[in-house]
C-alpha positions in Angstrom: 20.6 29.6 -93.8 17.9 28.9 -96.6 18.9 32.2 -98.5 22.4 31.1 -98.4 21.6 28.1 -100.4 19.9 29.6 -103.2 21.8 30.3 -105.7 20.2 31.8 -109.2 21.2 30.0 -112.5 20.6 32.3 -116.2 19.7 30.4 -118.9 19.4 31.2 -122.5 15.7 31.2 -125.0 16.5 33.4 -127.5 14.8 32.5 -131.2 15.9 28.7 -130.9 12.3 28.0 -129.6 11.2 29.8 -133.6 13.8 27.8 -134.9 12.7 24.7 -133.4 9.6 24.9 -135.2 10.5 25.5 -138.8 12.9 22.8 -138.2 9.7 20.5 -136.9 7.7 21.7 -139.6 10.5 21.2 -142.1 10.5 17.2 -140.9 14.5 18.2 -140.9 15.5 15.3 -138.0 13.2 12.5 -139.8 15.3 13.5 -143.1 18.8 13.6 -141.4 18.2 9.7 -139.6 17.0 8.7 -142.4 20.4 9.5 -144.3 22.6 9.3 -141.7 21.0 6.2 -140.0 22.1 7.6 -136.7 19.3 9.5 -134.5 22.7 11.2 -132.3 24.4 12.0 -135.4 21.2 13.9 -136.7 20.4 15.3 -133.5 24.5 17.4 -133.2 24.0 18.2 -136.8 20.7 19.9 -136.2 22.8 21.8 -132.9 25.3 22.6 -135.6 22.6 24.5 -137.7 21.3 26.3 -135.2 25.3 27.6 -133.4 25.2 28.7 -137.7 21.7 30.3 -137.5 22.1 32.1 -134.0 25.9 32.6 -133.5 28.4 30.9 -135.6 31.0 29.6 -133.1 33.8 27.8 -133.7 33.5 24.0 -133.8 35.1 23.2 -130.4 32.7 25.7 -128.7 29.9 24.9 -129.8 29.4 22.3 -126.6 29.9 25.3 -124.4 27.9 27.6 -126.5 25.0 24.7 -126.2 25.6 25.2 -122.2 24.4 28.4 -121.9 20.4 27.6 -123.0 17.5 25.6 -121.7 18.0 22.3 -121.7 16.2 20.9 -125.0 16.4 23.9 -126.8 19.5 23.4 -128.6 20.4 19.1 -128.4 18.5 16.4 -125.1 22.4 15.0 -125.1 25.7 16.8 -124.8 27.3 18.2 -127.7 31.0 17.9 -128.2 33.3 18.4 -131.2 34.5 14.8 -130.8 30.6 13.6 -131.9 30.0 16.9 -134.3 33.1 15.5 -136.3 32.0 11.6 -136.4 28.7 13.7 -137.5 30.2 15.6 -140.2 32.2 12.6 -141.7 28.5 10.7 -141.4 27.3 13.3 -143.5 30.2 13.5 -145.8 29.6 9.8 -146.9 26.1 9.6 -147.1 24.1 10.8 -150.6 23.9 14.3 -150.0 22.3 14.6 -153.3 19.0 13.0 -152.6 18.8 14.0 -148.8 19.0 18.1 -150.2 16.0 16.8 -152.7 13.7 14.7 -150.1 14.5 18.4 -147.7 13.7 20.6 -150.5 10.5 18.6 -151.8 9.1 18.7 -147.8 9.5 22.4 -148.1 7.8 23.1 -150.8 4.5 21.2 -149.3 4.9 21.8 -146.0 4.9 26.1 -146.8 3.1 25.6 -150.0 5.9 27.3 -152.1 5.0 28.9 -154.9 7.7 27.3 -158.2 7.3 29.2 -161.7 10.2 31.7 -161.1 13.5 30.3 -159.4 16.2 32.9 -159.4 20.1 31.5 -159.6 23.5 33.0 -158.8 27.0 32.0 -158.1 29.8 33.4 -155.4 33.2 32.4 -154.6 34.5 32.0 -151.1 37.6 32.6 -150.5 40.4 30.6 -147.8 43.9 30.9 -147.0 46.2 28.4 -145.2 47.6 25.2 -146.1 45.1 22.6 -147.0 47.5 19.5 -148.1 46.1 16.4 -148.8 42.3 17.3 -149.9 40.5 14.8 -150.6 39.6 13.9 -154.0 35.8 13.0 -153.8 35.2 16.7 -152.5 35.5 20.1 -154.2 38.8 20.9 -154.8 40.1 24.3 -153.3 41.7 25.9 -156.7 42.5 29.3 -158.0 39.9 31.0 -160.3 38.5 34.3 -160.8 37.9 35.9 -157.6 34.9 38.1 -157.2 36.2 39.0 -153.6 39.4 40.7 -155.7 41.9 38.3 -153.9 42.6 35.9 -157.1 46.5 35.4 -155.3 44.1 33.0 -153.1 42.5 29.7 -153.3 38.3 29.6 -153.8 35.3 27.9 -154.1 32.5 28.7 -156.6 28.8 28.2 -155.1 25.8 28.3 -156.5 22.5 28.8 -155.2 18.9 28.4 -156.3 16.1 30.5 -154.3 12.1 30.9 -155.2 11.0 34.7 -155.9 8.1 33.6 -153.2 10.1 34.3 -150.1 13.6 33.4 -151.1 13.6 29.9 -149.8 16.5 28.1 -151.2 15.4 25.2 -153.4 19.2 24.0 -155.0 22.8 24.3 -153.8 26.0 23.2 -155.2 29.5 23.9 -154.3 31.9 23.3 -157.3 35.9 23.3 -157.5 37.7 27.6 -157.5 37.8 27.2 -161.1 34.7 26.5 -162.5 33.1 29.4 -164.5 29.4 30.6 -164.5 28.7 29.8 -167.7 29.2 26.3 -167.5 27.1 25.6 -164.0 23.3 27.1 -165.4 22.6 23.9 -167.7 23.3 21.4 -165.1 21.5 23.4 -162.3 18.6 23.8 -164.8 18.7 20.2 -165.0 18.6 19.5 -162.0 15.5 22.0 -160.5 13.4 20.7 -163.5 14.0 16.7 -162.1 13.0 17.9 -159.2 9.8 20.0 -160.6 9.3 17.3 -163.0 8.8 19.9 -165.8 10.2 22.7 -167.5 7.4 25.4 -167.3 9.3 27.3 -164.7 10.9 30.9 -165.0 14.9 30.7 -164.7 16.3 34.3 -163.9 20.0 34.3 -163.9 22.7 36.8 -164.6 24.6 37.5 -167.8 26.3 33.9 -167.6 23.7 32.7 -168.7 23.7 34.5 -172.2 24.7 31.8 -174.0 23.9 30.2 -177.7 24.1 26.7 -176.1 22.4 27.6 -172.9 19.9 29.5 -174.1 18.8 27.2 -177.1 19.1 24.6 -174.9 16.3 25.4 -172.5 14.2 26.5 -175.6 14.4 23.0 -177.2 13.2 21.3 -173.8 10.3 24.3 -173.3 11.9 26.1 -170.5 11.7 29.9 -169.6 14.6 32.4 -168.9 15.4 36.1 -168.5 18.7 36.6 -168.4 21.4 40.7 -168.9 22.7 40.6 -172.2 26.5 41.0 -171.0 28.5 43.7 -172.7 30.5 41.6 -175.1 27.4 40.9 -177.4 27.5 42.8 -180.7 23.6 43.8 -180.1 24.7 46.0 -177.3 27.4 47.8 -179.3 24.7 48.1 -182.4 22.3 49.5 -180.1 24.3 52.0 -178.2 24.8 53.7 -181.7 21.2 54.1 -182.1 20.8 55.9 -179.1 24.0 58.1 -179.7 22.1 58.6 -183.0 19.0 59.5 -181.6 16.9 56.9 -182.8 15.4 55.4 -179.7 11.9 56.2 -178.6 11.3 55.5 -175.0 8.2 54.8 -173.3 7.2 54.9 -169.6 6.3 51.7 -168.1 6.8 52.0 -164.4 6.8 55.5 -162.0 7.8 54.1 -158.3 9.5 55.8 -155.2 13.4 55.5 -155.2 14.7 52.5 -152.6 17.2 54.9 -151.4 15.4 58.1 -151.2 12.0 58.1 -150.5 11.6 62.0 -151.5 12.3 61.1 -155.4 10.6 58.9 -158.1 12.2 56.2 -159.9 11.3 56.5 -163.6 11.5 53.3 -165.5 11.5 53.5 -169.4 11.8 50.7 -172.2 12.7 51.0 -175.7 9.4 50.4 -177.9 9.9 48.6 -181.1 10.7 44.8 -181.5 14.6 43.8 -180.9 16.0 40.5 -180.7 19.1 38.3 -180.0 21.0 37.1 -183.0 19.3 33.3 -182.1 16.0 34.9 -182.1 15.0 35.7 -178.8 13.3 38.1 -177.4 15.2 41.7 -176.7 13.9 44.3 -174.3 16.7 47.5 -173.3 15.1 49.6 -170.1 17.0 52.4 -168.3 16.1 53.9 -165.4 16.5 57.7 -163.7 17.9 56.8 -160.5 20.5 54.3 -162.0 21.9 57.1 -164.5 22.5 59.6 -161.7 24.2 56.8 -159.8 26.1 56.1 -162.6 27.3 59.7 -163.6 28.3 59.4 -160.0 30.3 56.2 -159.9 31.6 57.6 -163.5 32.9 60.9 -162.2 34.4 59.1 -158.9 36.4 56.3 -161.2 37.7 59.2 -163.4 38.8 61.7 -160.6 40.9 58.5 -159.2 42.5 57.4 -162.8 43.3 61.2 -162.9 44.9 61.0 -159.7 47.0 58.0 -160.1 48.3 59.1 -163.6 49.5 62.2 -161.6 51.7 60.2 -159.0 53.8 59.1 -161.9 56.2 61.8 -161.2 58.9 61.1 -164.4 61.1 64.0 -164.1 62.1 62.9 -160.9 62.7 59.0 -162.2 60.2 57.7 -159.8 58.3 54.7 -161.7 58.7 53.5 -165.3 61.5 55.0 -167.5 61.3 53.4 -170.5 58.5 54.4 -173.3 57.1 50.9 -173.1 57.4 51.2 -169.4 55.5 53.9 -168.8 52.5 53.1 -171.9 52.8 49.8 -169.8 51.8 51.1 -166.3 49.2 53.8 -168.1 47.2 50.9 -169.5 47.4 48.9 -165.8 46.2 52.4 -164.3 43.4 52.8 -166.6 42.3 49.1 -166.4 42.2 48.9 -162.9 40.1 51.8 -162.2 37.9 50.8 -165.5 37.9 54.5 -167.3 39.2 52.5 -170.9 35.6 54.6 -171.9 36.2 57.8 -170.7 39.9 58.3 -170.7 42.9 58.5 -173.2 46.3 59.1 -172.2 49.1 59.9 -174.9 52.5 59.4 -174.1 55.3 62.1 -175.8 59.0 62.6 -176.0 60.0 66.1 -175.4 63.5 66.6 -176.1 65.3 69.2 -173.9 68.6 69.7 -174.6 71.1 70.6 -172.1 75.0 71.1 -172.6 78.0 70.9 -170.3 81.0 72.4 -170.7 84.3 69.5 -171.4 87.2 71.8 -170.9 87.7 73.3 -167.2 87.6 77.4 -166.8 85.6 80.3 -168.1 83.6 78.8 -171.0 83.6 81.1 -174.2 81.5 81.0 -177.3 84.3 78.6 -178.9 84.7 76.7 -175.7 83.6 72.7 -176.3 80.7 71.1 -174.8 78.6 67.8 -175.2 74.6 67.7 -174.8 72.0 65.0 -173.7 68.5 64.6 -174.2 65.5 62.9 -172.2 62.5 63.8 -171.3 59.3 62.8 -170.9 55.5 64.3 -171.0 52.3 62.0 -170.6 49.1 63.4 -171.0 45.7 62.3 -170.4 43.0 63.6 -172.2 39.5 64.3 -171.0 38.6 67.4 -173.4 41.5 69.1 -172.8 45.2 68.1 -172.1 47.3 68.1 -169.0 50.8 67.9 -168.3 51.3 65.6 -165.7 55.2 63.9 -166.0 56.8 67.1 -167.9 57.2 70.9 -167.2 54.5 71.3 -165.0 50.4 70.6 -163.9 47.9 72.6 -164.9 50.3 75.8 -165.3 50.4 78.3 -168.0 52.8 78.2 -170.9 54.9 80.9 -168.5 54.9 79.8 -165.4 56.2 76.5 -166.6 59.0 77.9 -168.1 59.6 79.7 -165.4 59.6 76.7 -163.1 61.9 74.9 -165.4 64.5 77.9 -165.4 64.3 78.7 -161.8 65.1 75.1 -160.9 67.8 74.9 -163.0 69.5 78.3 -162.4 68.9 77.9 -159.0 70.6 74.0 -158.9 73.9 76.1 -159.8 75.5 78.6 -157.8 75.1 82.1 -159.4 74.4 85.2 -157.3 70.9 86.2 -156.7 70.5 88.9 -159.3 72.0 86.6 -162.5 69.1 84.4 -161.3 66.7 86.6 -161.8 67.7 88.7 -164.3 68.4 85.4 -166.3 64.7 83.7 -165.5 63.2 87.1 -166.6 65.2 87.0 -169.8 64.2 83.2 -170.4 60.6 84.1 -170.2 61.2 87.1 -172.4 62.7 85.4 -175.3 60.1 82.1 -175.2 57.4 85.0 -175.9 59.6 86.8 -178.8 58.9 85.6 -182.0 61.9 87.1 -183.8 64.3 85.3 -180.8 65.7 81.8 -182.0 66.9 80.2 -179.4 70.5 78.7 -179.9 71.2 76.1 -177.3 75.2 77.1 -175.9 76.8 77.1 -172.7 77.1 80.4 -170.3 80.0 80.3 -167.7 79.6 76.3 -167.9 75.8 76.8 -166.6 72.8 74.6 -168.2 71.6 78.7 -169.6 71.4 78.9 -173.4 72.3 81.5 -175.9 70.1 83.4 -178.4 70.4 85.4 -181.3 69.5 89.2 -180.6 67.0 90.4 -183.2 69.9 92.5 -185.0 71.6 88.9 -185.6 74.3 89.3 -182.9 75.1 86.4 -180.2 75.3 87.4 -177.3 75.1 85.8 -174.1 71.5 86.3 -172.0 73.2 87.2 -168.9 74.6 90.3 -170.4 71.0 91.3 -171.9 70.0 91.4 -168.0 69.1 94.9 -166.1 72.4 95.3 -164.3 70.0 96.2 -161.1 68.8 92.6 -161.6 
């Protein structure tokens, strides 16, 4: 009777009991009250952070999520979405500004952070759905450019501040889908030296940040960056010709194991000799041994795929473009969007090719009356050599693509199997004479031209044929 009354109940630990005490240490729940003026409302967003932390459930499951651990570990009252919501709108209204500053400032004493470098960079997050009605006080949810490659949907941009000691994030912003990079680092400097109360910190941000206005505005107030030099500047194009010239000498600065394969060394190198910005600062170039072979890698992958792609545009069979501005049109999309504009050019020609059709009905004859067309069209791509890829033929001799053409067109009429042949052969034969001049007229009203024999006879080819075929 007493074993039929026990019943055995599993309840979750997992790492909330670590979580709990960065949060403790963190003085996180003081902070929230204090903002939100509500111990409750604190106490389901803190169960909030840690559903984000441990398993990121949906906000109507989070109560039963909550259900499944010690009690205490996760909220001392029950958590529904009803209160998380009243919670959320509590924090929506209250200054978020200054509650992220008094968290961040607690941080940094309570783990003793170490401030003089900050590193900075920005992502979008992208949504789908209808979101009617937004409301105006919060970031709006607009189109911009995308860095997920999805700019057909809506975005937000955020940007985040974190300390090279440990990666703690010290600043976080979201801003509206279309606000660019370049216009986020002078307020976010701003903001981290407030909160520092100076400027002697290191800001390390991308290639956004290569700006004349940032980056003279942070040297007039005594600040610190390192920043890429982005592609567009002319010092990159004016220094890429001195190392195409061969007037670059490198020095060795740094000889480290390779992060993704141990067995191999990493060889940094920088430029010696003093370079600079066009506002004066100061220029270093490196370049590094694993990062050329994984270039020459990626380089070699995008140009095998640009290469392929041009090949599906299979003209003679009037799949694709048509036109000549068409077809330059869908090239140029091709090349951009696999990003070979470096490596790859691709000429488009017109290659007549002439063919003739009898008008009168019966046995044509060398006076009988016929009417031609033209159209045709050959692109090639050009990576030291050409290639064919819309016209005669790919990658085929000079032969064999005459060949092709004949055969296909011989064999689209209905001639006996011998005149087939006999006529290819002769088509081949005559291409490779030198004293044969081809004189495009019409054979038994097939698309098979006449030439002029070497004596200065016309005759048709078909007769010139082996009789044996």
């Amino acid at each position: 009777m007493q074993e039929e009354k026990l019943r055995l109940h599993a309840l979750r630990v997992g790492a909330l009991p670590i979580l709990n005490q960065f949060i403790a240490r963190m003085g996180l729940a003081d902070e929230l009250t204090l903002a939100l003026k509500n111990a409750h409302y604190a106490e389901a967003l803190l169960a909030l952070v840690k559903n984000i932390l441990v398993d990121r459930n949906a906000l109507y499951a989070v109560g039963e999520w909550a259900a499944l651990y010690d009690a205490g570990l996760v909220a001392q009252a029950k958590i529904g979405d009803d209160r998380l919501g009243r919670a959320l709108d509590r924090l929506f209204a209250t200054d978020r500004a200054t509650l992220q500053t008094r968290i961040v400032l607690a941080v940094i004493k309570g783990f003793d952070l170490k401030m003089d470098q900050i590193h900075n960079d920005t992502t979008s997050v992208t949504v789908s759905g209808a979101y009617d009605g937004q409301n105006r006080k919060a970031v709006q949810l607009k189109r911009g450019h995308n860095k997920d490659g999805r700019p057909d949907l809506k975005q937000l941009v955020y940007s985040l501040c974190v300390t090279a000691d440990g990666a703690v994030p010290v600043h976080f912003k979201a801003y509206d889908g279309n606000q660019t990079d370049d216009g986020v680092h002078l307020e976010t400097w701003n903001r981290l030296r407030t909160l520092l109360r100076h400027p002697r910190f290191i800001y390390v941000a991308d290639c956004k940040l290569c700006t004349e206005k940032n980056l003279r505005t942070i040297d007039s107030e005594h600040g610190f960056f390192v920043t890429v030099v982005p592609k567009t500047r002319s010092e990159v194009a004016t220094f890429t010709d001195v190392v195409l010239a061969g007037d670059v000498r490198w020095e060795e600065i740094l000889r480290k194991r390779a992060d993704r394969d141990e067995k191999t060394f990493d060889v940094i190198e920088c430029a010696v000799g003093p370079y600079h910005l066009r506002e004066g600062f100061m220029l270093y170039w490196f370049r590094s041994s694993q990062k050329k072979k994984r270039d020459a890698r990626d380089r070699d992958e995008w140009i095998a795929r640009t290469i392929e792609r041009l090949e599906s545009l299979d003209l003679r069979r009037m799949r694709g473009p048509k036109t000549d501005a068409a077809i330059r049109k869908r090239v140029d999309e091709i090349i951009a969007q696999h990003r070979t504009e470096e490596w790859i050019r691709v000429e488009v020609k017109w290659d007549a090719v002439e063919k003739f059709k009898a008008i009168t009905r019966g046995k044509p004859t060398a006076e009988t009356p016929d009417h031609s067309t033209r159209a045709e069209a050959i692109c090639d791509h050009q990576r030291g050599k050409h290639c064919a890829i819309g016209g005669y033929g790919r990658d085929l001799p000079a032969d064999n693509q005459h060949q092709g053409v004949t055969r296909r067109r011989v064999q689209d009429l209905q001639v006996p199997t011998q005149d087939r042949e006999a006529t290819c052969a002769f088509e081949i034969h005559a291409r490779g004479r030198a004293d044969l001049v081809e004189e495009k007229r019409p054979y038994r009203g097939l698309d098979v031209p006449r030439v002029h024999c070497a004596d200065g006879r016309r005759t048709h080819r078909a007769s010139l044929a082996p009789k044996n075929g």
